[in-house]
KEFI-422299 format. One record per residue (C-alpha): x, y, z. Coordinates in steps of 0.001 Angstrom, whole numbers, plus 500000, padded with zeros to 6 digits. Example, Ala and Ser with C-alpha at 12.3 -4.5 7.8 and 13.67 -1.06 7.14 Angstrom:
512300495500507800513670498940507140
***
This chain:
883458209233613200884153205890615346887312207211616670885590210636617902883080208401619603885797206206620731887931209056621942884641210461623293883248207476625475887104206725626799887245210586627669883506209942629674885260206832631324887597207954632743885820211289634420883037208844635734886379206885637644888043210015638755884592211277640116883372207810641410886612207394643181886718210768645640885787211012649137882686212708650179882755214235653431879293212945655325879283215793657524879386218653654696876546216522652600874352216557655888874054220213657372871927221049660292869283222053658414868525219473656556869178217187659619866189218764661978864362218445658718864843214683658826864458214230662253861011216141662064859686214310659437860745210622661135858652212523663962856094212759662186855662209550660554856069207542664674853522209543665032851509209043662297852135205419663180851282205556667227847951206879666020847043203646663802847916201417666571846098203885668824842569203847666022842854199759665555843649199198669103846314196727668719850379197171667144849632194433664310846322196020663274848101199882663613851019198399661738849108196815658453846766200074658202849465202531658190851603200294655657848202199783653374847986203939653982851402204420652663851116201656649457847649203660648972849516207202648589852365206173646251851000203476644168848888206341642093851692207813640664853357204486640035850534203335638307849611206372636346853621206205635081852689202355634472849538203367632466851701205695630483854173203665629661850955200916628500849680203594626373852823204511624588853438200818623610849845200560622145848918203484620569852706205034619408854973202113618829852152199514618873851297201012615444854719199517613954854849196521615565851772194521616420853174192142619222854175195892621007850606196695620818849359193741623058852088194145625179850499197679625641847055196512626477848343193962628944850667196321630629847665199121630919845092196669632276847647195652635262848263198928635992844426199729636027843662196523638091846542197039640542845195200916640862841939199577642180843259197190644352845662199578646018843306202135646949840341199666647857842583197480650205843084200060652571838998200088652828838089196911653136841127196455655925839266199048658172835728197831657237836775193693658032838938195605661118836495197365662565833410195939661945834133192208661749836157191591665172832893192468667180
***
């Protein structure tokens, strides 16, 4: 059985070289298609970022709000994975091992707290922005 997994792992090796090692042509990964696709959506995001300095009136203020927009958008999934990951440690293997159940608690309540803090900066930067310069 070892040499199998020996023979096995060498075999695995040695494709991951022989595929690691050849050329890819950047011109045949890229296609036109998919490079107006790019180019559209970097578009769309100068955009998106010309109106926040545009709405706060100034290219610091435009620049924080539209990087607090973007942590806003893809910290939920982060966190929900983060959450996830809390809950399997306390309620599935937390129920073998006890220090894997605290670690579980501690690593959903971060997750929780750092959810509410992501989506509530954003706020409070347009409320202190807006209202609190005069």
């Amino acid at each position: 059985m070892k040499k199998v997994l020996i023979v096995v792992s060498i075999m695995l090796l040695i494709f991951g070289f022989f595929l690691a090692t050849q050329k890819v042509n950047a011109t045949e990964v890229i296609d036109s298609k998919t490079e107006s696709k790019l180019i559209e959506i970097k578009d769309n995001q100068a955009k998106t970022l010309e109106d926040y300095k545009q709405k706060y009136g100034s290219d610091a203020y435009g620049f924080v709000a539209y990087i607090l927009h973007i942590v806003q958008v893809y910290s939920i999934p982060f966190c929900f994975l983060g959450i996830a990951i809390g809950a399997i440690h306390k309620y599935v293997i937390g129920i073998r091992k006890l220090d894997t159940l605290e670690k579980g608690m501690g690593l959903m309540v971060t997750f929780t707290i750092l959810l509410m803090i992501c989506q509530i900066l954003p706020l409070a930067f347009a409320v202190i922005i807006k209202f609190g310069r005069g």
